[in-house]
N, C-alpha and C positions, 0 to 999 in steps of 0.2 A: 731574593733568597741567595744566601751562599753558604761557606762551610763554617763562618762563625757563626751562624744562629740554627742550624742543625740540631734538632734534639730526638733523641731516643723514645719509640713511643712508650707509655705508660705500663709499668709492669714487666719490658722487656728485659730490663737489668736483673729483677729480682730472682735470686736462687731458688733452686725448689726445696722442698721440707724434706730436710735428712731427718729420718725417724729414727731412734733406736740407738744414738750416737752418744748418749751421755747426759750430763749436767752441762756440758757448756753450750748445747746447740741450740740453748732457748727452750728442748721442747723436753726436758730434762727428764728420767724417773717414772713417768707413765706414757711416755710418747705420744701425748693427746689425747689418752684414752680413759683419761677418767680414772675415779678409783670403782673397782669393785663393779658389779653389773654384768650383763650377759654380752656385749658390745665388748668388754674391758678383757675379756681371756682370749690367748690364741688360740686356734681355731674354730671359732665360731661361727655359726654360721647360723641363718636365719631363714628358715624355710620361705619360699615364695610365695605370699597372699598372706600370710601370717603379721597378724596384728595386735601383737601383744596379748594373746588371750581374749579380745573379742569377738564373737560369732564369726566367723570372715564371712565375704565380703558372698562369695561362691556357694558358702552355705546360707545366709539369709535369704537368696532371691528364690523364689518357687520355683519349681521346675513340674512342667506338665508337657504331655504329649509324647510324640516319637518323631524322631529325624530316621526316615529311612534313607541309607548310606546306598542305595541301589537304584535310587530313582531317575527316570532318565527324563534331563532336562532337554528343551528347546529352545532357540533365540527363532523369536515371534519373526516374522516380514508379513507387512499388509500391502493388497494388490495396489494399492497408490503407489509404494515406495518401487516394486517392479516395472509399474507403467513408467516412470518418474528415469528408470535408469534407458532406456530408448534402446532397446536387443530385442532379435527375435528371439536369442536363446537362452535361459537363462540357469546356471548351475549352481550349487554351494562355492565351488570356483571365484564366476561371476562375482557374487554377491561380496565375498569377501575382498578383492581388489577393488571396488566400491568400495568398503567401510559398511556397506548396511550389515554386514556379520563378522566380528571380531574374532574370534576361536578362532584356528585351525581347525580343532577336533569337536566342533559345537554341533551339534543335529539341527537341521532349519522344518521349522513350520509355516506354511504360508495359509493366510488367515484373511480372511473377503472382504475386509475394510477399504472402500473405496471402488474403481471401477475401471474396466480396459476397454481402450477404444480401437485398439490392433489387435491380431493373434499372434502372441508369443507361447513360446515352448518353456515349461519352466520342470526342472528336476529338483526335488527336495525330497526330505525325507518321510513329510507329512505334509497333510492337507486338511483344512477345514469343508465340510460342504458347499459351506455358500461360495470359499475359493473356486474349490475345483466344479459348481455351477456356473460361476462368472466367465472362469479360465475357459470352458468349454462354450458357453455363450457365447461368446466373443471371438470363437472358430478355432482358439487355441488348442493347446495337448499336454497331459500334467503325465510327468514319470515322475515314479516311488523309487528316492534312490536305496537301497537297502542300507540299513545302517548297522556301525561299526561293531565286530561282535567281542565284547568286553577278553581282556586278557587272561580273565581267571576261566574262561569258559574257554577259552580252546586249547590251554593244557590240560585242561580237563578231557575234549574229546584226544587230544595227542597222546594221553595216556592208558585211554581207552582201545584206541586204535593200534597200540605197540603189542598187545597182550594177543 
């Protein structure tokens, strides 16, 4: 290969589409836009999910139930995955420089799947029974860590408390 047979890739040369510039620019007198129509006027604009007058898309699909927006979620751990990490101690901390809990801010539940054959210390925010049966069988000790108290509720007491 040298600099005679050097070629430009495809497309790189071509100019971009000057709109609006007249009759000579190829895209003459309606600047690509068609005649007439709702696309063809300026400022137009086309609401989002809108399809032409057909039922959209948001209203056809049924809607039932309730999402309540205050529900406080947990990322599960089963006593496998704690025996599995080899610590006497184990915290929301712990867990998460493991990988076995993704969130920073996520609540842990530790849940009795599987078995321990040490006593380990374990702090979470919850517990299943048959956990905290096994956890104590096994001579270990379970602490309740208290969990985080949401931000609309302590300006709430903050503004209680100023009066």
């Amino acid at each position: 290969m040298n600099l005679s047979n050097l070629r430009a890739p495809r497309k790189a040369t071509e100019n971009r589409k000057r709109v609006g510039r007249g009759m000579g620019s190829g895209m003459g007198k309606t600047s690509t836009r068609g005649h007439k129509g709702q696309r063809s006027r300026s400022g137009s604009r086309i609401m989002r999910g809108f399809e032409g007058g057909q039922m959209p898309l948001h209203r056809r699909l049924p809607k039932r139930g309730f999402t309540n927006i205050f529900k406080t979620e947990y990322e599960v751990v089963n006593l496998e995955r704690l025996a599995g990490l080899g610590q006497s101690e184990i915290t929301p901390e712990v867990l998460r420089k493991a990988g076995v809990v993704t969130s920073k801010r996520s609540l842990v539940k530790v849940l009795g799947q599987g078995e321990l054959s040490s006593a380990i210390t374990v702090h979470a925010h919850k517990f299943s029974k048959s956990a905290q049966e096994k956890i104590e069988k096994a001579g270990g000790k379970i602490n309740v860590v208290s969990s985080l108290v949401p931000a609309a509720s302590k300006k709430v007491a903050a503004t209680r408390g100023s009066n």
